[in-house]
Biopython code that builds the backbone (N, CA, C, O; Angstrom):
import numpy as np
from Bio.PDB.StructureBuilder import StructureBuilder

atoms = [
    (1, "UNK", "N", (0.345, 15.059, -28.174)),
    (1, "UNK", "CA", (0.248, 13.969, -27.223)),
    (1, "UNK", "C", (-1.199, 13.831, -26.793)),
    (1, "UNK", "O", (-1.820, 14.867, -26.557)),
    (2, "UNK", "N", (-1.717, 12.816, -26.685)),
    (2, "UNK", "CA", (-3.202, 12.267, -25.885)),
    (2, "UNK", "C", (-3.168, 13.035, -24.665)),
    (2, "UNK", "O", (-2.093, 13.355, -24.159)),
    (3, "UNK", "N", (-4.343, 13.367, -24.135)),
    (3, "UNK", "CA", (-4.524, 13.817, -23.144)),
    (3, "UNK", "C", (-5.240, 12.823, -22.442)),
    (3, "UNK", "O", (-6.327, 13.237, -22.038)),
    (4, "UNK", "N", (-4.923, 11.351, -22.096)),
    (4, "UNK", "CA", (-5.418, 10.733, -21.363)),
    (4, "UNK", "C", (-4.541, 10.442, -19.970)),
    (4, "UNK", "O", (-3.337, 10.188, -19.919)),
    (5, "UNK", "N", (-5.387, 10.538, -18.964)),
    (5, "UNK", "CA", (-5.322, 10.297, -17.376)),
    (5, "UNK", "C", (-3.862, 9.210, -17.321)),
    (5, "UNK", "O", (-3.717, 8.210, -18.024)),
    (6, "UNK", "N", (-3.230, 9.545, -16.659)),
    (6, "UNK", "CA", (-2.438, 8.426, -15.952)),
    (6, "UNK", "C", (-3.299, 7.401, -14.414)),
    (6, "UNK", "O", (-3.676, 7.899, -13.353)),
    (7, "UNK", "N", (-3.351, 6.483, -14.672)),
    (7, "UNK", "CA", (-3.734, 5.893, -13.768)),
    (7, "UNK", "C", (-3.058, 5.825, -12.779)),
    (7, "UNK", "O", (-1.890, 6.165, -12.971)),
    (8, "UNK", "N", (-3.459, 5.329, -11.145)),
    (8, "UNK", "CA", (-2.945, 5.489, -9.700)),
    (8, "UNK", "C", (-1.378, 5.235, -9.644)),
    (8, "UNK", "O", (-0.356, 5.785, -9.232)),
    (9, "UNK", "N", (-1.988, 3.504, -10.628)),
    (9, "UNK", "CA", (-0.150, 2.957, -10.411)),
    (9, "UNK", "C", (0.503, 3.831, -11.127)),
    (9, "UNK", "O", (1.085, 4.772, -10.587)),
    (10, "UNK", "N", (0.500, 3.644, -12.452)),
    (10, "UNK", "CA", (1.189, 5.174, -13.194)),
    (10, "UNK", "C", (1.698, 6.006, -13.017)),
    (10, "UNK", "O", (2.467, 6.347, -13.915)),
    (11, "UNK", "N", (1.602, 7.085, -11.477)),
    (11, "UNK", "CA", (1.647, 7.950, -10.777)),
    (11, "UNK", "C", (2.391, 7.706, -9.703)),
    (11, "UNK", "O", (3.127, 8.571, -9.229)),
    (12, "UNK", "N", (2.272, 6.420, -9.168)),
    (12, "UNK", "CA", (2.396, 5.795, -8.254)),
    (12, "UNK", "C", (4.179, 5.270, -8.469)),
    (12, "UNK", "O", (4.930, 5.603, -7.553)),
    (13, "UNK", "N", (4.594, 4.732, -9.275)),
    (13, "UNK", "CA", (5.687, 4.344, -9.894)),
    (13, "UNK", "C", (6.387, 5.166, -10.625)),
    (13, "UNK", "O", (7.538, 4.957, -11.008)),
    (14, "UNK", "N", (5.452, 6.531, -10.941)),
    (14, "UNK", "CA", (6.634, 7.795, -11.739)),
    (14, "UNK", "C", (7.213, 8.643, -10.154)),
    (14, "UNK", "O", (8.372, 9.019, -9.983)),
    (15, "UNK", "N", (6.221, 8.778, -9.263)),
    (15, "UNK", "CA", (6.463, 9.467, -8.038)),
    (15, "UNK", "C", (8.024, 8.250, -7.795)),
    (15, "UNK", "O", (9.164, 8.596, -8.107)),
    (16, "UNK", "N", (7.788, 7.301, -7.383)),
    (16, "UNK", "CA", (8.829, 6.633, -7.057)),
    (16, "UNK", "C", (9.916, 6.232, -7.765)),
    (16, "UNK", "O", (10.779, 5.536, -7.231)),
    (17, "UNK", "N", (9.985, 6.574, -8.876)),
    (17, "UNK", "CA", (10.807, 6.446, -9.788)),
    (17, "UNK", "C", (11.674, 8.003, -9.338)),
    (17, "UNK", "O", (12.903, 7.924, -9.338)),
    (18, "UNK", "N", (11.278, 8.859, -9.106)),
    (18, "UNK", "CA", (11.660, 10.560, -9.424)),
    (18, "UNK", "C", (12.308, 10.301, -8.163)),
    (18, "UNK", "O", (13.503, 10.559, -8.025)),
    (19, "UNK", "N", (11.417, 9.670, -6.966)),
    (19, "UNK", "CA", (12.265, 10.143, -5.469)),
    (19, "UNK", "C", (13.220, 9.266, -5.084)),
    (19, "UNK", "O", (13.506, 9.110, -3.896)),
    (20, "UNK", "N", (14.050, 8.332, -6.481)),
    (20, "UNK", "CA", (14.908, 7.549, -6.370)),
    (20, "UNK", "C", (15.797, 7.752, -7.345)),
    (20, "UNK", "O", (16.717, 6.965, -7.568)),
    (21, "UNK", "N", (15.544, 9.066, -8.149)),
    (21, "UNK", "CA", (16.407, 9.366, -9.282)),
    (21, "UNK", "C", (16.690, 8.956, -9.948)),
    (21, "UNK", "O", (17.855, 9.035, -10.337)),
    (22, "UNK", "N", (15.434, 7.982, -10.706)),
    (22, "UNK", "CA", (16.068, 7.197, -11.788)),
    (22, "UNK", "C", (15.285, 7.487, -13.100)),
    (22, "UNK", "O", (15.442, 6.809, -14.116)),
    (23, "UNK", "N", (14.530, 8.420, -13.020)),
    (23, "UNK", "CA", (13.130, 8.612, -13.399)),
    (23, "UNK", "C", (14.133, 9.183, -14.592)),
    (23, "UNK", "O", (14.876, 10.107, -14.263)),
    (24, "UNK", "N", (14.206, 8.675, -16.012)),
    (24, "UNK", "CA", (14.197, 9.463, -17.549)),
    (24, "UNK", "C", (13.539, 10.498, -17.833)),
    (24, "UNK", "O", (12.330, 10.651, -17.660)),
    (25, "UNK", "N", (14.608, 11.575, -18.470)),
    (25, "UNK", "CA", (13.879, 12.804, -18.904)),
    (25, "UNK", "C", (12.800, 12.779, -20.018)),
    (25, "UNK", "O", (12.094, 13.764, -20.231)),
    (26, "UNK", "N", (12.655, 11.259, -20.949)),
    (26, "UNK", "CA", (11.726, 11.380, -21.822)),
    (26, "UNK", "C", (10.424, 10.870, -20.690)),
    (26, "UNK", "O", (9.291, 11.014, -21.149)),
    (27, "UNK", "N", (10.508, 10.390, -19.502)),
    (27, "UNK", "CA", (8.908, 9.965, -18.782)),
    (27, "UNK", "C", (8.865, 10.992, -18.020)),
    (27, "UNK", "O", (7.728, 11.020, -17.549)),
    (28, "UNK", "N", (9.690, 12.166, -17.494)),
    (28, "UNK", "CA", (9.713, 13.018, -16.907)),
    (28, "UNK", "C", (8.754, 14.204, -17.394)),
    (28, "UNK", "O", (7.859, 14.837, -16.833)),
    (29, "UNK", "N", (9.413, 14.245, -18.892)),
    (29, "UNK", "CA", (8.650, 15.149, -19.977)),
    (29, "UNK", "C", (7.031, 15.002, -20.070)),
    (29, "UNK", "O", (6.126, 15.826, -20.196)),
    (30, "UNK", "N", (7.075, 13.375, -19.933)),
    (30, "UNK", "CA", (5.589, 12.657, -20.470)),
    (30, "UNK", "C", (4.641, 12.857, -19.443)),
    (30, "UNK", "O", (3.456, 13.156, -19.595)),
    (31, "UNK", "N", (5.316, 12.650, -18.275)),
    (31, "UNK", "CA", (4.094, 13.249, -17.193)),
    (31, "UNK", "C", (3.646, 14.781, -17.169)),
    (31, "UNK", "O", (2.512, 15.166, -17.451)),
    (32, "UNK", "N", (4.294, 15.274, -16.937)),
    (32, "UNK", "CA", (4.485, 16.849, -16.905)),
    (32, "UNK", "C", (3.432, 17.329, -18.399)),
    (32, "UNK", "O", (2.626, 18.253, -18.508)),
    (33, "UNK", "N", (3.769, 16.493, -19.187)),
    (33, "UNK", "CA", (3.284, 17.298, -21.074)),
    (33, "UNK", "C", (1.751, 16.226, -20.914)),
    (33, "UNK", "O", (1.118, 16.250, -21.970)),
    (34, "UNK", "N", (0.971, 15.180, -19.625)),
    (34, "UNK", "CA", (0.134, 14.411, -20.112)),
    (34, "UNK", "C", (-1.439, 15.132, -19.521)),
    (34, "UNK", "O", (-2.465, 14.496, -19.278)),
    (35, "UNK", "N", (-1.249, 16.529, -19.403)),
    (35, "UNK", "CA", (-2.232, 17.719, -19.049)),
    (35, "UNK", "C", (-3.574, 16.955, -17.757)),
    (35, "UNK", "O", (-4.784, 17.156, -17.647)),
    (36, "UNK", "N", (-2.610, 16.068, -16.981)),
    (36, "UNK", "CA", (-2.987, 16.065, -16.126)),
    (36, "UNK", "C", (-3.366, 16.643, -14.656)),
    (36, "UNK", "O", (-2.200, 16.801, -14.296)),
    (37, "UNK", "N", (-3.947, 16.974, -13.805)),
    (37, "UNK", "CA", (-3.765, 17.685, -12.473)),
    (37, "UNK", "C", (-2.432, 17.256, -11.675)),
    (37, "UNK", "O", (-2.106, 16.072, -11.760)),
    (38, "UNK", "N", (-1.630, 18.136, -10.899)),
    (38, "UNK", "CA", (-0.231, 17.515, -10.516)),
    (38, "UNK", "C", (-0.998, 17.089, -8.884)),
    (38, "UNK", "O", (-0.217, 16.762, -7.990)),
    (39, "UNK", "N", (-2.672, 17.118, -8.543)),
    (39, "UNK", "CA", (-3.064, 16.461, -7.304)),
    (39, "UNK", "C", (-2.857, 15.264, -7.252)),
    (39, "UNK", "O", (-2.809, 14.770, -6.126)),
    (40, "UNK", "N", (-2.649, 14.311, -8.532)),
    (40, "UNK", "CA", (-2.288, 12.993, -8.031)),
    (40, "UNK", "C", (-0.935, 12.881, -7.347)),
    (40, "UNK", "O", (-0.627, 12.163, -6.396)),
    (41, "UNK", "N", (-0.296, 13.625, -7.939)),
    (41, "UNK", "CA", (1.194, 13.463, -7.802)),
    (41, "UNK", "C", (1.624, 14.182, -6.228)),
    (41, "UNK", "O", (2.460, 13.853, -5.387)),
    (42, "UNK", "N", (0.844, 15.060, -6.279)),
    (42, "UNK", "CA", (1.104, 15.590, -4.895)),
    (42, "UNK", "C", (0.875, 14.354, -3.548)),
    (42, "UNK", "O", (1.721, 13.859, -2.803)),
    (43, "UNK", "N", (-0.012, 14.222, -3.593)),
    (43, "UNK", "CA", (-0.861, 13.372, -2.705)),
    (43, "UNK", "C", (0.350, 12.209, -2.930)),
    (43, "UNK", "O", (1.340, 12.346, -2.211)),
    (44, "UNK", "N", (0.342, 11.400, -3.605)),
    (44, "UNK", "CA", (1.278, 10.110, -3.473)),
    (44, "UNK", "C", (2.755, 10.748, -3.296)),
    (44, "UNK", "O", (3.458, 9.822, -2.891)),
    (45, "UNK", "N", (3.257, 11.503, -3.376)),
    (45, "UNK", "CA", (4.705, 12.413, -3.159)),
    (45, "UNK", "C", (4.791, 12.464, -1.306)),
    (45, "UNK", "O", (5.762, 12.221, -0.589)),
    (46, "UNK", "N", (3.343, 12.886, -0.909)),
    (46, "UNK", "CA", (3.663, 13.380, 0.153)),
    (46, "UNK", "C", (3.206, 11.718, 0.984)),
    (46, "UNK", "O", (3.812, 11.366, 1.996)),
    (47, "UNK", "N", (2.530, 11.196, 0.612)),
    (47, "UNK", "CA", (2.301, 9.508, 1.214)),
    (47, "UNK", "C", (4.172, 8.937, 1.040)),
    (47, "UNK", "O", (4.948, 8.553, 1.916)),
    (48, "UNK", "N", (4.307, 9.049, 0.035)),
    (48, "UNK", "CA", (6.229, 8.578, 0.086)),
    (48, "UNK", "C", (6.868, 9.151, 1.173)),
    (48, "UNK", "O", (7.502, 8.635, 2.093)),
    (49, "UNK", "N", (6.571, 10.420, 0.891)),
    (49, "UNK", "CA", (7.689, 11.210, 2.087)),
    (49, "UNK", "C", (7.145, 11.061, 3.766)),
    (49, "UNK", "O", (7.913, 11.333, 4.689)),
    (50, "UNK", "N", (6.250, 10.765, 3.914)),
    (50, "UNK", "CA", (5.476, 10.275, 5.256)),
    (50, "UNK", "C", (5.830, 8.938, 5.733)),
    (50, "UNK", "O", (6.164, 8.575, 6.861)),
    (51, "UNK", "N", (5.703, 8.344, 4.752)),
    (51, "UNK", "CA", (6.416, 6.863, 5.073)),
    (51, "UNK", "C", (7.746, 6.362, 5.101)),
    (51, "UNK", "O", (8.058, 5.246, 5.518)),
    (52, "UNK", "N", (8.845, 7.581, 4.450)),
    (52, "UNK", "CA", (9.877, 7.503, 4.528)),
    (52, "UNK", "C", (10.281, 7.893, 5.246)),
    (52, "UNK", "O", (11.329, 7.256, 5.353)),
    (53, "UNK", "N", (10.251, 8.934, 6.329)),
    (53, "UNK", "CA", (9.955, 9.606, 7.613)),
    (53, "UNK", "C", (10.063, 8.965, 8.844)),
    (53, "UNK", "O", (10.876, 9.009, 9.767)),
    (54, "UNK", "N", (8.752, 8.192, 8.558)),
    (54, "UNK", "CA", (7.805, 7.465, 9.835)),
    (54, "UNK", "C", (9.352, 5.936, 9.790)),
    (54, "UNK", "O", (9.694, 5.365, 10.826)),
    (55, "UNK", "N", (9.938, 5.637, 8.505)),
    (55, "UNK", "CA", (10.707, 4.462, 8.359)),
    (55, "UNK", "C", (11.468, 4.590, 9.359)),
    (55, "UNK", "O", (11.368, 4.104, 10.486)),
    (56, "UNK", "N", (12.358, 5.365, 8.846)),
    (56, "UNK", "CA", (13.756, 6.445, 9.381)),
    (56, "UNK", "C", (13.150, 5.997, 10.998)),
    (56, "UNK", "O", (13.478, 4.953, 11.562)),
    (57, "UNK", "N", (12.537, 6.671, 11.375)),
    (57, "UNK", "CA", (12.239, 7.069, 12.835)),
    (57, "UNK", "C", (12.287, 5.691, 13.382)),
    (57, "UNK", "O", (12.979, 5.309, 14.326)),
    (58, "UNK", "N", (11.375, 4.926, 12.590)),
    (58, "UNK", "CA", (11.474, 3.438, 13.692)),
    (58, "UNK", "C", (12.880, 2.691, 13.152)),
    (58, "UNK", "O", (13.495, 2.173, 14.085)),
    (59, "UNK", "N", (13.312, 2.581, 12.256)),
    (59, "UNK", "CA", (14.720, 2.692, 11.987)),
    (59, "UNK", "C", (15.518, 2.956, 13.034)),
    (59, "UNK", "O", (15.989, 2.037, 13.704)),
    (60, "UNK", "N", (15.762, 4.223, 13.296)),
    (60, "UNK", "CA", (16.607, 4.625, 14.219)),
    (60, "UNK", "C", (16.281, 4.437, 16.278)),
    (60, "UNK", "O", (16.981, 4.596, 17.277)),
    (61, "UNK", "N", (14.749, 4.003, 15.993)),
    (61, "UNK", "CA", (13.998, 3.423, 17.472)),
    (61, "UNK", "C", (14.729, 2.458, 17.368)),
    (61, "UNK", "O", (15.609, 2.553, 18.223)),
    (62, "UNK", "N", (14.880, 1.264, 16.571)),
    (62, "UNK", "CA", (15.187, 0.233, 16.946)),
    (62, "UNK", "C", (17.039, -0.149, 17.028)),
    (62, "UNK", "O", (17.628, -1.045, 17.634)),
    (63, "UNK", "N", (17.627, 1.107, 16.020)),
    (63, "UNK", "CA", (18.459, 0.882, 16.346)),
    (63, "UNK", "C", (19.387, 1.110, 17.610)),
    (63, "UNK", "O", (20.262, 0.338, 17.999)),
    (64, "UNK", "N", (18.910, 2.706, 18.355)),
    (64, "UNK", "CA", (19.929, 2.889, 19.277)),
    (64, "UNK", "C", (18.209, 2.749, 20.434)),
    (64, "UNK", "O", (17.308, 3.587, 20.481)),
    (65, "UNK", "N", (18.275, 1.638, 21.073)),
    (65, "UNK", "CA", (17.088, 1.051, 22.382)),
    (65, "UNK", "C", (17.462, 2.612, 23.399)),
    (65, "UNK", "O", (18.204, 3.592, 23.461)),
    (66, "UNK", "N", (16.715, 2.159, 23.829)),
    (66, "UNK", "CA", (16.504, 3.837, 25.081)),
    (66, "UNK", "C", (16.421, 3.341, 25.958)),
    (66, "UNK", "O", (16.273, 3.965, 27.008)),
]
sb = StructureBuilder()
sb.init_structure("model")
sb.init_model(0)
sb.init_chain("A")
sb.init_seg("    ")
for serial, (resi, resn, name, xyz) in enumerate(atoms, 1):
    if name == "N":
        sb.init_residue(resn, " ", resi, " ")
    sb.init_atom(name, np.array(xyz, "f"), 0.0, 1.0, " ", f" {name:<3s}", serial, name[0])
structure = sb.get_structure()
């Protein structure tokens, strides 16, 4: 396999693909086997999970008023 970079979106759309479970074991393989650093993936993993978080919370602000 090429050892070329996945770009932002690339990363960006496999992260979100995985934390929605839809992500194929052959693109699963392809990231993992594309001898990239897993810092991109970290970093946009944890921007998902921050914003999914922060959702939830005002989600649930707006639903039950105080």
């Amino acid at each position: 396999m090429s050892e070329t970079k996945m770009s932002w979106w690339e990363v960006i759309k496999s992260v979100a693909a995985s934390m929605f479970g839809v992500q194929s074991e052959k693109k699963r393989q392809a990231d993992f086997s594309s001898h990239q650093s897993i810092l991109p993936f970290l970093i946009v993993g944890v921007i998902f999970v921050a914003l999914f978080v922060i959702s939830l919370i005002i989600f649930v602000k707006w639903l039950i008023p105080s």
